[in-house]
C-alpha angles and dihedrals in degrees: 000000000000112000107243107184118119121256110286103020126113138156121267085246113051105092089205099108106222114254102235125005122219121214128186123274115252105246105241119262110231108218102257105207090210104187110239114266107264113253121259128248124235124247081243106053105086081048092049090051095049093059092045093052091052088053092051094050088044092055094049080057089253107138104164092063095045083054099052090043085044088055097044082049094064098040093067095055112011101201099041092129098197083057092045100045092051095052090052097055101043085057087056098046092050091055096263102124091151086050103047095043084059083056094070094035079062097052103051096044083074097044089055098060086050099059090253092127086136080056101056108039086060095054085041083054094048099043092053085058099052099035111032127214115344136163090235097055095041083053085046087052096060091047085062093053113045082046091056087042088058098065088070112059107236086226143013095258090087087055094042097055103047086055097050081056089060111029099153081055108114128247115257128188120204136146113248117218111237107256106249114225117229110262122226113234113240124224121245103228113226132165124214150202138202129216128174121254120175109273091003147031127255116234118207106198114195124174150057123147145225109311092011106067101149125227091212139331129228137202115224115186125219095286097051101255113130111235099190137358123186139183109254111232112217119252127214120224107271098022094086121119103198122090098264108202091177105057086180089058101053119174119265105194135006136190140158133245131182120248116194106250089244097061102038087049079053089056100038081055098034095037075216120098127219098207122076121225131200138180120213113233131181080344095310129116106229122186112250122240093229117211129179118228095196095230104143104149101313091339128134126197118128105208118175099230107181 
């Protein structure tokens, strides 16, 4: 009897291994081509191109399209500060203070449920200097503080009550730091001049007082970026150039820094300046208390311009 079974097979019992085994063939695998999985985009992108957008229109002169891509900016993300900053200041320059200065209110009524009280003083802080007294930021101000007035119970009965929740918890005995308050930054005070330069004006900054001599100032356009920064030269008393209507406050340093022709003939029309300016005390950057002298080639009209 001839023995039938394929190659390879043989029954559990029969001790005889088989000579060769033969296994199944692998089905061939065809080359896929598979496309390559598309990037991701990152959280920011549609942020970012909404800023970039509102430059662009900025630059072709369209305002009201840089503001509604500026809004839509920061509502995406509500504390982005480049977004905020530049909507601010594109509602100034178009005229808007109040609603600029409720820009900033905005902005720091969603810094203060956060914990970012630091945060928001300072661009209370900065918004006060570019934008003067207004109702919003004094409104913004009180937020502040009753919100720095909530990290101290008012009474005991807070205290009391979280311990009556854990009374197997231990005594312990520490010392507790004394809350520092935020501190409001001063303004250095500082009278100018304006002279004319070729394609720009010349502006002649004296002042500073006890306690707040600068090291240098710089000028920062609307879009934070700062366009010129300078060291400060120190000014002895009598020397000074501007109209001084204070002689008990005399000037302690000077120095001149360049202001394109457009925004200084804005200010000389609005009284109010685009551009932002800061001394540098003790390593800090402070917001300067602007004042026109007056002194245009023989002109005098003091203006109080911060």
């Amino acid at each position: 009897m001839s023995d039938t079974r394929p190659p390879g097979f043989r029954r559990a019992t029969d001790p005889t291994p088989p000579d060769e085994v033969v296994r199944p063939r692998e089905p061939e695998l065809k080359d896929l081509q598979l496309p390559l999985p598309l990037p991701r985009t990152a959280p920011n992108a549609d942020l970012d191109a909404l800023k970039d957008g509102a430059a662009a229109m900025i630059q072709a002169g369209n305002r009201v399209a840089a503001l509604a891509l500026l809004w839509s900016a920061v509502a995406i993300d509500p504390v982005d500060l480049a977004a905020h900053r530049r909507l601010a200041a594109t509602l100034a320059h178009g005229g808007d203070l109040d609603g600029a200065a409720s820009e900033y209110a905005r902005y720091i009524e969603f810094l203060i449920p956060i914990g970012e009280l630091g945060r928001a003083t300072l661009e209370l802080q900065y918004g006060a200097s570019t934008l003067g007294d207004r109702h919003a930021l004094h409104a913004a101000a009180e937020k502040i503080v009753d919100a720095v007035r909530s990290i101290v119970p008012m009474t005991d009965a807070g205290i009391a009550s979280s311990l009556a929740l854990s009374p197997a918890a231990p005594v312990i005995t520490s010392t507790t730091a004394a809350f520092t308050a935020p501190r409001l930054l001063p303004k250095v005070p500082f009278r100018f001049c304006l002279h004319p330069g070729g394609d720009k004006q010349w502006m002649q900054l004296e002042g500073g007082a006890p306690g707040l001599v600068p090291d240098a100032v710089r000028v920062i356009d609307k879009w934070d970026n700062v366009v010129e920064e300078r060291l400060v030269m120190p000014l002895a008393k009598g020397d000074n150039h501007a109209p001084n209507a204070d002689p008990d406050a005399p000037a302690l340093a000077w120095v001149v820094v360049g202001i394109p022709i457009q925004i200084a003939a804005e200010y000389e029309t609005t009284n109010a300046w685009s551009y932002t300016f800061q001394a540098k005390v003790n390593d800090e950057w402070l917001a300067l208390d602007l004042h026109d002298s007056g002194c245009r080639l023989g002109r005098s009209r003091a203006i109080a311009a911060s």
